[in-house]
C-alpha positions in Angstrom: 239.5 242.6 107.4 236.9 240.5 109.9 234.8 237.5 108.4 231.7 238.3 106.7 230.0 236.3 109.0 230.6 238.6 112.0 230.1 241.6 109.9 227.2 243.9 111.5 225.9 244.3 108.1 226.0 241.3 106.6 223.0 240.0 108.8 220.7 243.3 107.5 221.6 242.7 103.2 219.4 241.2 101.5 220.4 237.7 99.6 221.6 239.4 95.9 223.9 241.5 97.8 225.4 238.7 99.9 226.2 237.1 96.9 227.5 240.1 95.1 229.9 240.2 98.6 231.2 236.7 98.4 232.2 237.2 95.2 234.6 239.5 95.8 236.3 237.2 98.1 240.1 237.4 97.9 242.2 234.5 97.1 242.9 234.4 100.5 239.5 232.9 101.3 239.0 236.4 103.5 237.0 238.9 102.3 238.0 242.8 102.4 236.7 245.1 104.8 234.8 247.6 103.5 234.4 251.0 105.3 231.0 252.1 106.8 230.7 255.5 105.5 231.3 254.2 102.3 229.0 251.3 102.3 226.4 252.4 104.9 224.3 254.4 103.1 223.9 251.0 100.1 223.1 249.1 102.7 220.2 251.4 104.5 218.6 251.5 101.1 218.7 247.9 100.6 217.6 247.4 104.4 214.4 249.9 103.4 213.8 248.1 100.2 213.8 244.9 102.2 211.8 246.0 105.2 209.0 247.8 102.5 209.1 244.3 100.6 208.0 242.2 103.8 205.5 244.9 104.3 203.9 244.7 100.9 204.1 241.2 101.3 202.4 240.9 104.9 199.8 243.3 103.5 199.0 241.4 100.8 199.2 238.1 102.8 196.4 239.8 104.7 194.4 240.8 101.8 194.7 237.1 100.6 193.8 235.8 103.5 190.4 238.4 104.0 189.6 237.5 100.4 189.8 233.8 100.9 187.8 234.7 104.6 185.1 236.9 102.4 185.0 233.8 99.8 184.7 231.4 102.8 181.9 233.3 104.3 180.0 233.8 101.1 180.4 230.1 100.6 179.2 229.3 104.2 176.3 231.9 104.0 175.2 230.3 100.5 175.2 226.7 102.2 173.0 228.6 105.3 170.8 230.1 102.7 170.4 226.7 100.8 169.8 224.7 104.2 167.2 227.6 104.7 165.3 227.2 102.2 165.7 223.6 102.0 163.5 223.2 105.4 161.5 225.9 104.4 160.5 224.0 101.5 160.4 220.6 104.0 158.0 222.5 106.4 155.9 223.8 103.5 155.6 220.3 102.0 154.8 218.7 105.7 152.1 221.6 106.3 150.3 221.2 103.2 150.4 217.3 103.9 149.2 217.9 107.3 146.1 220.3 106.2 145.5 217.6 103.3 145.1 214.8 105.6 143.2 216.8 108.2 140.9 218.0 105.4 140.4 214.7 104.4 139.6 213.6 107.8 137.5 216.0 108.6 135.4 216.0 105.6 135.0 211.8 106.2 133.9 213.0 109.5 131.2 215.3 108.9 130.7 214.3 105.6 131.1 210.8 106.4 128.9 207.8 104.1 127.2 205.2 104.4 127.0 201.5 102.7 123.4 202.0 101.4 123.1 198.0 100.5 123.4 197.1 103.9 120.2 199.3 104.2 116.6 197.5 103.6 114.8 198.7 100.6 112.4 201.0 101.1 109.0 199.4 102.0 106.5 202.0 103.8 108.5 201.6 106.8 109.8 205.1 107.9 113.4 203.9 109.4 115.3 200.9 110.4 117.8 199.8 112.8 121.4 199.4 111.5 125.1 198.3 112.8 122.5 196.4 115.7 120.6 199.4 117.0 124.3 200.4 118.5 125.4 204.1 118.3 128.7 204.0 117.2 130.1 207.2 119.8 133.7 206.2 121.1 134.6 205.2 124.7 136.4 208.4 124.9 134.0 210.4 123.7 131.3 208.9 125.9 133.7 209.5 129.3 134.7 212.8 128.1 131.0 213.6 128.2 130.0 211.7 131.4 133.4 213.5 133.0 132.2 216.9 131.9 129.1 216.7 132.8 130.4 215.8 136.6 132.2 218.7 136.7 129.6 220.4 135.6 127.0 220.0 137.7 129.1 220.4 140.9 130.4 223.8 139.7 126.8 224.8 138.8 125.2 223.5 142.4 128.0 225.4 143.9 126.9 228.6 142.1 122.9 228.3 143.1 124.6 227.6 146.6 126.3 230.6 146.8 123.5 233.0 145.2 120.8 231.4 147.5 123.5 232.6 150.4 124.1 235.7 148.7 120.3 236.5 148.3 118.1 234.8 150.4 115.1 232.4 149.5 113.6 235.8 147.8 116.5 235.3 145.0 115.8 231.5 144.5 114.6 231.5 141.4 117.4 233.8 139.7 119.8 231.6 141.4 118.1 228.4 139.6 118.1 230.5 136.4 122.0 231.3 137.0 122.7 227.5 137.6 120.9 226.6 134.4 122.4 229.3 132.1 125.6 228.2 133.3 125.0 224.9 132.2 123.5 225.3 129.0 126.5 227.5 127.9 129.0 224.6 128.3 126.2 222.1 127.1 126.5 224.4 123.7 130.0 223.4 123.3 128.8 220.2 122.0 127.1 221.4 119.3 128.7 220.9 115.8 127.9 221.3 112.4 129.8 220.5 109.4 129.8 223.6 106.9 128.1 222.9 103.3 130.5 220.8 100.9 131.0 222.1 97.6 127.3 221.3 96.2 125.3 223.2 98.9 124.8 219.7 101.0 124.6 219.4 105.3 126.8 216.9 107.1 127.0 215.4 110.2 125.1 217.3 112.8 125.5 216.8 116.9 124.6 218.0 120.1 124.4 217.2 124.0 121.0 217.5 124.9 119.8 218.6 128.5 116.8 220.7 129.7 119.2 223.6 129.8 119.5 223.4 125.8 115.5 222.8 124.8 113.7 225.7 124.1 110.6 227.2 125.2 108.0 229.3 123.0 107.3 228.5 119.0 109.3 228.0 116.7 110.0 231.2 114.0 110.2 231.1 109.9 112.8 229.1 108.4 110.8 230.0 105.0 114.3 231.8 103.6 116.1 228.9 103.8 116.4 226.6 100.9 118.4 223.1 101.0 120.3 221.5 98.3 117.8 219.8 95.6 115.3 222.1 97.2 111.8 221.7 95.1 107.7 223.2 96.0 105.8 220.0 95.1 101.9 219.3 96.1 100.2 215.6 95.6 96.9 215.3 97.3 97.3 212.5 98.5 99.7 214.1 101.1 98.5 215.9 104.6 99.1 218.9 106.0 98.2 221.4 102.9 99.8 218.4 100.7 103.5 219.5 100.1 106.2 216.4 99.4 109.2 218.4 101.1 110.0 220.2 104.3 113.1 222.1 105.7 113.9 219.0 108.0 115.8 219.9 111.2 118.8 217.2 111.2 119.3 218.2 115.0 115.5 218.7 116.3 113.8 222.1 117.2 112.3 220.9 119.9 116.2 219.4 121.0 118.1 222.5 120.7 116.1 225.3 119.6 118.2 226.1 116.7 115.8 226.9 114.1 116.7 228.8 111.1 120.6 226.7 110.7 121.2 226.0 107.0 123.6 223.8 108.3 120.9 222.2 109.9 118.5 221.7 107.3 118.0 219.0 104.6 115.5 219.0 101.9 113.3 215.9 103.5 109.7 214.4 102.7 106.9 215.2 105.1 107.2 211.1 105.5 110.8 211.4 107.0 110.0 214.4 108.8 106.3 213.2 111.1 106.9 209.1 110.5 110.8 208.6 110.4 112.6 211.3 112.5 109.5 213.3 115.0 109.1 209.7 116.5 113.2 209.3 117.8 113.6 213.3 118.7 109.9 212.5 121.3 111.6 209.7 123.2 115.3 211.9 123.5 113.1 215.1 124.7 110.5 212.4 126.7 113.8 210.7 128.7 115.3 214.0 128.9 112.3 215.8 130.8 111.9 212.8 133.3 115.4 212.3 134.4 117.3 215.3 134.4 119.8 213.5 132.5 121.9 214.0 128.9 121.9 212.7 125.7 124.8 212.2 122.5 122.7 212.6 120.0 124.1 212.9 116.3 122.2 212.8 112.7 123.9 212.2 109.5 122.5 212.7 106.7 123.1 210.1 103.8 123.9 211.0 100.5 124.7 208.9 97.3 127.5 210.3 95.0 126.4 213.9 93.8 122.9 213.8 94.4 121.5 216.9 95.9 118.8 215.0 98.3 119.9 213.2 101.0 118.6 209.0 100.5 117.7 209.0 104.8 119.2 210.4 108.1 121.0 208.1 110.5 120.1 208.6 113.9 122.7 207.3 116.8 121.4 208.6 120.9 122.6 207.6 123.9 121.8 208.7 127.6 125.0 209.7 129.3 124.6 209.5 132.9 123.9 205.7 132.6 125.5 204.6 129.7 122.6 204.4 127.3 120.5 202.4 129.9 117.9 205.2 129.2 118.0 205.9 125.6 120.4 204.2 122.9 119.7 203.8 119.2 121.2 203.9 116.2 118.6 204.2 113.1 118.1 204.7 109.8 115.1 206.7 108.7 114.1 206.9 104.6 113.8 210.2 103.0 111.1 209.0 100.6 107.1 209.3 100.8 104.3 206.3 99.6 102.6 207.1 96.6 106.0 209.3 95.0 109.0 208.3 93.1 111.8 210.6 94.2 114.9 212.1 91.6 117.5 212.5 94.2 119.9 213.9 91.8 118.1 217.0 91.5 114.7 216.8 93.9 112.1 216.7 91.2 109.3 214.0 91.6 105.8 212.3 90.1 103.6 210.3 91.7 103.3 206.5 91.3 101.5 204.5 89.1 99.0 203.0 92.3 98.7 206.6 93.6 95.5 207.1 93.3 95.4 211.1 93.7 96.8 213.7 91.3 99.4 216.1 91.8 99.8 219.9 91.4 102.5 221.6 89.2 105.7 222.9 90.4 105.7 226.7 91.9 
């Protein structure tokens, strides 16, 4: 007999058969020996039954525990997807909000408007001066310009410098030409025109204008170009071959040498063209030609609600070299011609009661 404690087997059987065991305990309080050879053999079995148990359980432990790690990482890879999409959806929302806003700007910009009651009626005077004859160009811009233009100059001195070295005095004039192409390229830079809004109309138009940029020769047809409220109206009373409207260049010809520019081109009286806007574009070109310098110059043209003819063209110039000490203005000029009363909704017209010539039919 030995106690059941210090039996070698009794550590291996499993707990049913450790109870079976103890009760078969004598009334001795000792339990019986039991031979090996007849016992072993139980005992393996139970041992294998035991040791495939805690292998089917460690097995599916492990599956548990991949399940609940494939349930975690679908759980976690829904949250990624959702946090995805959520700031996909915030960048989408913060784009669009950003092209809004910058579409609104840029339309107020180059569509911009203008307070038309702070503007005289129209009297037979071709333009006025408004916001105290002051262009209304930022400090920025203005130094940005004066800056540029520094660096400019120095880059294009240095490159009829080094072609006069280059070529001798027989290559002079190609290196003056060189210099001045140079120049006019990033002079061109400055030109901006806002694209037609949704009814056909211009906007804001602009240059930075220099010898470099005005052109030489005549000018060509612009005949195939028809503005927004666009009409072929005669009155006699009217010179030059008696129409009422001309393509009018809001950036001059004789400024920039763009010609045929739809985006440069309003339907305007022959008043606006000669009276209000010729006389302004003379003294930028005049000022230009005697001093060598540069001027901002920008025309707006001024609409009211939907009509398609513009009501006038503001006018804002300033010389950049001396800070407008040269030229600076900042006009209005009427679209509107004596003797004519003017739909602007739609660009048909008739002649006044005190006009004292007759007019010709529409073509």
């Amino acid at each position: 007999m030995s106690n059941y404690r210090n039996d070698k087997y009794w550590l291996k059987t499993p707990k049913y058969l450790q109870d079976s065991r103890k009760r078969s305990q004598s009334s001795s309080g000792h339990y019986q020996y039991y031979d090996d050879d007849f016992y072993g053999d139980d005992l393996d079995y139970y041992q294998d039954s035991s040791d495939r148990y805690r292998e089917s359980r460690e097995r599916y432990q492990s599956s548990r525990a991949y399940n609940s790690a494939v349930r975690s990482s679908g759980r976690s890879r829904k949250k990624s997807q959702a946090k995805t999409l959520k700031w996909v959806l915030i960048t989408v929302v913060v784009l669009a909000v950003a092209i809004l806003g910058a579409t609104i700007a840029v339309k107020r910009f180059y569509h911009p408007s203008y307070d038309l009651d702070k503007v005289p009626a129209f009297s037979d005077e071709s333009s006025v001066r408004i916001d105290h004859n002051k262009p209304a160009f930022t400090d920025n811009k203005i130094e940005k310009a004066q800056k540029n233009l520094k660096n400019w100059k120095k880059k294009a001195a240095a490159i009829k410098k080094s072609s006069k070295k280059k070529s001798g005095k027989g290559k002079k004039k190609s290196a003056k030409a060189r210099s001045a192409a140079f120049l006019e390229k990033k002079l061109r830079k400055y030109e901006k025109f806002a694209e037609l809004d949704s009814l056909g109309r211009c906007g804001r138009a602009q240059a930075l204008v220099g010898k470099e940029t005005m052109p030489e020769g005549k000018r060509g047809p612009i005949g195939k170009i028809k503005p927004s409220g666009w009409k072929v109206k005669k009155y006699d009373f009217i010179d030059n071959g008696g129409y009422l409207f001309n393509r009018c260049h809001l950036v001059g010809w004789l400024l920039t040498g763009r010609n045929a520019e739809k985006r440069n081109l309003i339907t305007g009286t022959r008043y606006l063209n000669n009276e209000g806007m010729l006389p302004y574009e003379k003294e930028v070109a005049d000022y230009v030609r005697e001093s060598g310098n540069h001027v901002l110059y920008r025309v707006t043209p001024i609409f009211k609600g939907k009509e398609l003819v513009a009501r006038g063209v503001q006018i804002e110039a300033m010389s950049v070299e001396d800070d407008g000490k040269g030229v600076s203005f900042n006009v209005y000029c009427y679209n509107a011609q004596p003797g004519v009363d003017i739909n602007y909704k739609n660009g048909k017209s008739k002649a006044t009661k005190d006009a004292d010539k007759s007019d010709k039919s529409d073509k």
